[in-house]
C-alpha positions in Angstrom: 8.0 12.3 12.6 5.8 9.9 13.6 3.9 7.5 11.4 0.4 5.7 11.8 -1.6 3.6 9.6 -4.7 3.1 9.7 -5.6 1.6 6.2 -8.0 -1.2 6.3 -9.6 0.0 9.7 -13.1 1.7 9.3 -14.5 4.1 12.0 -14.1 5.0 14.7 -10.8 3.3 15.3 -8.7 5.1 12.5 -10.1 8.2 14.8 -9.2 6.8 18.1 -5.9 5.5 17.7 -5.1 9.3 15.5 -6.3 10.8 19.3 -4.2 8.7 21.4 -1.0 9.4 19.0 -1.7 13.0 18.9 -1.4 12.9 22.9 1.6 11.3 23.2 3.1 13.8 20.0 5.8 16.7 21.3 4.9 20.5 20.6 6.3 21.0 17.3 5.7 17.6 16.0 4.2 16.0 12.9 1.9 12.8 12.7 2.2 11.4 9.6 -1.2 9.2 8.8 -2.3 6.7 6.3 -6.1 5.6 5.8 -7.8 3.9 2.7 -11.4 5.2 3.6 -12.0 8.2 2.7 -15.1 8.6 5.8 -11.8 7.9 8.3 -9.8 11.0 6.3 -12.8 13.2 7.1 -13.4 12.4 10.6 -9.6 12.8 11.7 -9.9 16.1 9.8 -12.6 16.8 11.8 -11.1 15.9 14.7 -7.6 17.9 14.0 -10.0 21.3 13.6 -11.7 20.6 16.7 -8.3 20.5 18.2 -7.3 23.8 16.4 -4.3 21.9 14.9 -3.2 22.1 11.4 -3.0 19.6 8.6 -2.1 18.5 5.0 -3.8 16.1 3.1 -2.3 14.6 0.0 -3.9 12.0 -2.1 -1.8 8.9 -2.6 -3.7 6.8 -5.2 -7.6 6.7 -5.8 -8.7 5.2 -2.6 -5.4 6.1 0.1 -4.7 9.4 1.8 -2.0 10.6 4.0 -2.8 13.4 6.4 0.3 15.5 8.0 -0.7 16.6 11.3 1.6 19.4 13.2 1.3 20.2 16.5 
């Protein structure tokens, strides 16, 4: 599993450098990413549906997600 975090980056990076890691992950990998804002969580949502990929989001503390991306 790969891991990227993005906490403390606002837009569009967090998106970007999700993208980029995404590329480089194997068929039947996971991404496993970290981001504190919760407008960075939506767009690599966003992002992972427009890619038809699946995800998991799980709320670590009031203001930090992780999103599980397989693909």
């Amino acid at each position: 599993m790969k891991k990227l975090d993005v906490c403390g980056e606002q837009c569009p990076y967090p998106v970007i450098k999700t993208k980029k890691e995404i590329e480089k992950l194997p068929e039947g990998g996971t991404l496993e990413i970290f981001t504190d804002y919760i407008c960075s969580m939506e767009s690599i949502l966003a992002y992972i549906k427009s890619k038809e990929l699946n995800a998991e989001v799980e709320k670590i503390d009031s203001s930090k997600w992780k999103v599980l991306v397989f693909k």
